[in-house]
N, C-alpha and C positions, 0 to 999 in steps of 0.2 A: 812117832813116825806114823804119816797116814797109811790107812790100808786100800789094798785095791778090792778086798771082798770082804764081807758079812762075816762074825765070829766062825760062822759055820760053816764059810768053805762058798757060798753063795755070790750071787751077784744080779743085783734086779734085772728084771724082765724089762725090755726099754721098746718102744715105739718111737719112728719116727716118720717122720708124715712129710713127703717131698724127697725128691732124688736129683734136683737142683743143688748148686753149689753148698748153700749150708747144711743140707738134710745128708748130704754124701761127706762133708765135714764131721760131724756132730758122729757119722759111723766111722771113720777112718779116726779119729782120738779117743772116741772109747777104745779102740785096739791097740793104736800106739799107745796111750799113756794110763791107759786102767786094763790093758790085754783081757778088754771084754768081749765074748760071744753072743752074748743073748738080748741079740736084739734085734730087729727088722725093720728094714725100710719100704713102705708103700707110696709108690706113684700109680697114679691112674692115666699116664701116657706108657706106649708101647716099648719106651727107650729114656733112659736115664739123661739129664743135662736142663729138665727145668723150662726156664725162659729161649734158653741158646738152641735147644730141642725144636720149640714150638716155633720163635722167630727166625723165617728162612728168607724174607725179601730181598728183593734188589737190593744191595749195598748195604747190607747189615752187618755191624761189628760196634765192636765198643769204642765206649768213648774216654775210656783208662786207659792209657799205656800198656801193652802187653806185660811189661817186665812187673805192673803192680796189680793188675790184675789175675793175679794166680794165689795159690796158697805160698804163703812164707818158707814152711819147709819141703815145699816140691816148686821152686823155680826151674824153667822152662829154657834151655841155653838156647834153644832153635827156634825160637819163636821168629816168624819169617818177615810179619811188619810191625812196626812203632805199633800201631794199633791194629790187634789181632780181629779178621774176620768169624763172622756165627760159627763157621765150619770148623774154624782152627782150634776157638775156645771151646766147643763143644768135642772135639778129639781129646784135647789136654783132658779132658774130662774124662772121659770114656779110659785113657790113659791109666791115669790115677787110680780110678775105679778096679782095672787089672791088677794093677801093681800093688794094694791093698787088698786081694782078696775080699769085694765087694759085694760082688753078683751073687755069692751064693747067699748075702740077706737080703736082696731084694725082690720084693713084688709088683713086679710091674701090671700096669691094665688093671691093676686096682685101688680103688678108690674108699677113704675114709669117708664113713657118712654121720656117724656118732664117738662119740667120746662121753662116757657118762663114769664121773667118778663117785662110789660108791664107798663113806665114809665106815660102815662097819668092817669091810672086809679092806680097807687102805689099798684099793687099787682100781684103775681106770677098767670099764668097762669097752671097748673098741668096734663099734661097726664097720667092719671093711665090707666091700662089694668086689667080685671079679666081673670086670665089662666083659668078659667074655666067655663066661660060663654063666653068669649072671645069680653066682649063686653067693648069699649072702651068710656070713658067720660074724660071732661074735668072740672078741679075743679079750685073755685079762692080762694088763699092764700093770707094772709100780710105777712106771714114767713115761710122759708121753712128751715128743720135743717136735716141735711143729715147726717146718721148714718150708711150708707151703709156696711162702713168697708173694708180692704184693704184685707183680708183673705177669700175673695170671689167669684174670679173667677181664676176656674184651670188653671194652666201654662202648655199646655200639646205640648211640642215641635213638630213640623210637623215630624220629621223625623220618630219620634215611630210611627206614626200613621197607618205605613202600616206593622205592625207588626201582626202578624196573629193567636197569641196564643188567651190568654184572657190576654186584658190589660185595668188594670182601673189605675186610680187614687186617691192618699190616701183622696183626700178630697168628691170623689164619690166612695165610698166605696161597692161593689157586697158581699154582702152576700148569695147571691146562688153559690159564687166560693167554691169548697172546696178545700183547700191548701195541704191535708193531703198526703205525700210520692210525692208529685209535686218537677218539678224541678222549682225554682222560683227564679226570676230576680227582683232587685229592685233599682231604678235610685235616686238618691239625698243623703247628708247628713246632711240635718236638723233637727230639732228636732223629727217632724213627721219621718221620716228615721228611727230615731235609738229609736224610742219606738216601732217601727212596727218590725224590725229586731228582735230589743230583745224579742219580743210577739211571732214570728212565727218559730224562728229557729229550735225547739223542735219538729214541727209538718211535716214542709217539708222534702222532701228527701235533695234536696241542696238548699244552699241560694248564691245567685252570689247579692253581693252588690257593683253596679259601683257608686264609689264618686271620683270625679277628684278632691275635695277641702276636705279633711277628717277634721273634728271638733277640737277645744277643746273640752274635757270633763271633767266634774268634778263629783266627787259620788252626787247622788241626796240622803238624811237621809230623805226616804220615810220609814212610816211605820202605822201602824193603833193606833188611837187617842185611849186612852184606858178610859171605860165610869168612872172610875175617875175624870179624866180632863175632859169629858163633862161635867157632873155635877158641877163643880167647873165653865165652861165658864158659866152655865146657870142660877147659883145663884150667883155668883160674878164673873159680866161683866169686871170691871175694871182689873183684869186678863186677859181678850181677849183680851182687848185696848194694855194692856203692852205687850201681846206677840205678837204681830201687828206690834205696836213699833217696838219693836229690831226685827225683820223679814224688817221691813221698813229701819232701819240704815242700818242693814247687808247688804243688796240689795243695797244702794247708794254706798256703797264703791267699788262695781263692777265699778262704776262710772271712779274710777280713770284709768281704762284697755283703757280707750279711749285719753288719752291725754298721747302722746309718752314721753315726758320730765319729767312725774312726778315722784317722791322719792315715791317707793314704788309697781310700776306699773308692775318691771320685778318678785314681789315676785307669784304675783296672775298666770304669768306665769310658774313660777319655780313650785310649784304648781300642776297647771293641766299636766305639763312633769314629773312632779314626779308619781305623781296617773298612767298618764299611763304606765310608764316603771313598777312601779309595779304590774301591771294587765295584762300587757301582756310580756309573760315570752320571746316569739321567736322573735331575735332582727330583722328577715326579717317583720315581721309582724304588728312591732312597728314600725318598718320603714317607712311603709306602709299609719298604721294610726295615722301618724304625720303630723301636719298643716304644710302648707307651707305660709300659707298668713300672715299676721301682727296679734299678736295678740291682740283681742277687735274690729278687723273688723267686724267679723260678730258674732253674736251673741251668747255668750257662753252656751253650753248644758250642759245637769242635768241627770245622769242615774245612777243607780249604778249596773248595769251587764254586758251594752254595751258592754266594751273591754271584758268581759269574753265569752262573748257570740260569739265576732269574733274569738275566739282559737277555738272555737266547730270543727271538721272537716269537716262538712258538709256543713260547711261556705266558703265563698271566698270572699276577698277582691281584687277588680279590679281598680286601678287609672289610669287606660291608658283612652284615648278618647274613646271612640264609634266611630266608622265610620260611620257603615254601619249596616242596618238592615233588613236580607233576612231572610224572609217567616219565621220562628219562632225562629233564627239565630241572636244575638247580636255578632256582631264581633267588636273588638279594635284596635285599633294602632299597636299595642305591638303584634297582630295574632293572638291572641287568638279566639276561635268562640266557644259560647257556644246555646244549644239550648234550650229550657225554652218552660214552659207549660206554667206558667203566666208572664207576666211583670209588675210590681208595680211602678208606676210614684211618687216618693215623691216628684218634681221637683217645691213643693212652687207655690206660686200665682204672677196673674199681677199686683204687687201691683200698680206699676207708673202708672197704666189706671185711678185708682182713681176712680170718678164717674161711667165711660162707663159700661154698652151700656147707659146711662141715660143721654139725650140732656139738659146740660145747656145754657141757651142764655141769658145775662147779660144784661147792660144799653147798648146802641149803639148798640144788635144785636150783642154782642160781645159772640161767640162760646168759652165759659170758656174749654172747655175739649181740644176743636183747639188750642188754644194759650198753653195748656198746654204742649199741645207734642210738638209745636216747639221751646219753650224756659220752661226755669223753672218754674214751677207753683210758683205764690206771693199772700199770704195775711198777714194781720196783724197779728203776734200770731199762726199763723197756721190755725186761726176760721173765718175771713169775708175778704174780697177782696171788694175794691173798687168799682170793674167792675161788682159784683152783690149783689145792696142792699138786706140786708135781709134774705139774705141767709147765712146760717150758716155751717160750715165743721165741724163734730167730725170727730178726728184721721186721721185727712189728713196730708199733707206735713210737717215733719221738726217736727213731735208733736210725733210721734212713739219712743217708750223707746228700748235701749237697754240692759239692765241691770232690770229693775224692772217691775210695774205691770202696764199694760192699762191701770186696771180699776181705779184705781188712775189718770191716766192723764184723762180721760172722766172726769171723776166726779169735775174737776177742769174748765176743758171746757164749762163744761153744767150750770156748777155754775156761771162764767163769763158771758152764754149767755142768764140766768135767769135774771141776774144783770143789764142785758142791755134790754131787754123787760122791764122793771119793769121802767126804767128810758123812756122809749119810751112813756107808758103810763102815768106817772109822768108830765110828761112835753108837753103831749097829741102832739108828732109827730109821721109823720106815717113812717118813713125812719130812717133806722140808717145802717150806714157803717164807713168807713177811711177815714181819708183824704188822698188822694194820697201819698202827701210828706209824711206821717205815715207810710205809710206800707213802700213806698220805699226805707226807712233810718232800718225800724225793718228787711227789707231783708237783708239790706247791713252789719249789724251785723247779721244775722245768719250765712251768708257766711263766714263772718270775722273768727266767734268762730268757725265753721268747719274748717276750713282751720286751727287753730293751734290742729283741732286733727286729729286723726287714720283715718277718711275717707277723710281725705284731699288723701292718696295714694290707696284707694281699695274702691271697693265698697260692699253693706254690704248685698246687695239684690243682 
């Protein structure tokens, strides 16, 4: 039988890094299922919830079903629409976090700036900073589980930068801007793009939306849970489970948009070209907002007003380049120059930074984030690398869905990295990682199975 502590009555010292969904995970199953204490969580925002925290725009929510977007053993009976808003997911949050007895491990306003693990004494060295005392300590870990997340630091091109309107970005969001009868400019077409577009079109004078790479889309059946069916999730569960379920099926069959060769792949396309030639009646405009890249390269969108909201007149869709960007002056390829009060960066995050700004330093003094940018980042599973025992990744490399929900791929990570703590103390070692030849072989099959899909030719970020 495994054990849940050390022969000696112990239990390691744990770090984890993020108060987003996985990092608030990875603390609520050390308690449920290893009834561990000793461990802390650091965000360096003011308030726990991550992505959901920081993203506050016009029309922001996800794009998973509520019922599948939560954790498996804390389903949500009142969840109030099909697809839950920032506010609502960020409450479930805040929620859970109570009801687990959370807050008193967490430190908020404070930020990881090192991780140095230090192979005499088998344990992580930790630089935290407090942003608001600004006083700097050094802590010692046995494990550190980084839950950072890849949707957390803005991608803000140099070139906007010397733009001289008001220019934010959708994931620092200015609410002292007022939009209203503004002429307003907005870069990207991802998911954040075309929930912002369809939220603000009605209140600006013009919308200029430049996307060089225009979406699929397909209708999102948003609408509000009617307290019927709450009542019904909250006295019999096993109705949430099943509609979970087939929300869970439905969503893997997207699965097959990614493997060019499969029986069936060009209907999910036929599809989102049919929805749009229906929605958008002017075939310059259809024209317009038609993919050009592969489809299931990047990530398919969920809206159901979008294309109506681009016939608006006040709208404009731009696919030419941006050149050039004078004094409050977006100009294209194509000649066009328009001038704009605000300009709205949807232009997504870094995600391939991974960790940064946060110094990891492995066995050997080995700079994990260095060797990341000059070759592929490797570990086993997407979760532990050789080159730094102990240390754990949520939602890093090669583990990102395209098609379904995160919070299912965390919850499978964290459960994997319970499973190995639990066997550490089991067997009272203080190290656990790969072996080399392990991970080297689970890379050369990751590569292998990309290479017979859809991003073997485009990339998806």
């Amino acid at each position: 039988m495994l054990s849940n502590t050390y022969s000696n009555g112990t239990t390691p010292e744990i770090c984890i890094i993020g108060a987003g969904f996985s990092g608030l995970f990875a603390g609520i199953q050390l308690k449920r299922m290893l009834n561990m204490t000793t461990f802390e969580i650091y965000d360096e925002n003011h308030d726990i919830g991550g992505t959901w925290l920081a993203n506050t725009y016009p029309g922001c929510a996800c794009d998973i079903p509520s019922h599948f977007y939560c954790w498996s053993f804390e389903l949500n009976p009142d969840w109030s629409q099909v697809y839950s808003s920032s506010s609502e997911i960020l409450q479930y949050l805040k929620n859970v976090t109570k009801k687990y007895d959370l807050y008193p491990h967490i430190k908020l306003n404070t930020q990881v700036n090192d991780a140095l693990w230090d192979e005499t004494t088998q344990k992580w060295h930790v630089t935290v900073l407090n942003k608001e005392t600004k006083k700097k300590e050094t802590l010692l870990y046995d494990i550190v589980i980084s839950g950072t997340g890849l949707l957390r630091s803005p991608n803000i091109p140099k070139e906007f930068e010397s733009f001289k309107g008001k220019l934010m970005h959708s994931g620092q969001w200015d609410h002292t801007v007022d939009l209203t009868d503004k002429i307003v400019g907005i870069v990207g077409s991802g998911s954040s793009a075309i929930q912002i577009i369809s939220s603000i079109s009605n209140t600006v004078k013009e919308l200029h939306c430049y996307q060089r790479k225009p979406p699929h889309v397909v209708p999102r059946l948003q609408g509000n849970y009617w307290q019927s069916w709450k009542l019904i999730c909250n006295y019999f569960p096993p109705v949430m489970w099943l509609h979970r379920l087939l929300i869970f099926i439905l969503f893997e069959l997207f699965h097959l948009t990614f493997y060019p060769n499969i029986p069936g792949r060009r209907t999910f396309k036929d599809l989102a070209t049919m929805y749009r030639k229906i929605q958008v009646k002017n075939p310059e405009l259809e024209k317009r907002l038609s993919p050009s890249f592969e489809f299931g390269c990047k990530r398919l969108l969920f809206h159901e007003s979008y294309y109506k909201v681009c016939e608006n007149s006040n709208v404009t869709i731009h696919t030419d380049k941006i050149i050039e960007i004078m004094k409050n002056n977006v100009i294209c390829q194509d000649g066009s120059k328009t001038k704009l009060d605000v300009l709205i960066l949807a232009t997504g995050y870094k995600a391939s930074d991974y960790m940064d700004p946060m110094n990891v330093v492995g066995k050997d003094s080995i700079k994990i984030n260095e060797i990341w940018k000059q070759d592929k980042p490797s570990l086993y599973l997407g979760i532990i690398t050789n080159k730094a025992p102990n240390f754990f990744l949520l939602l890093g490399p090669n583990t990102l869905l395209g098609h379904s929900s995160v919070i299912w791929m965390s919850e499978c990570q964290v459960n994997y990295i319970i499973q190995g703590i639990r066997i550490m103390m089991s067997r009272n070692v203080r190290v656990i990682r790969p072996k080399e030849s392990k991970e080297k072989n689970y890379m050369e099959k990751i590569t292998s199975d990309l290479n017979k899909m859809v991003w073997a030719k485009c990339d998806s970020w």
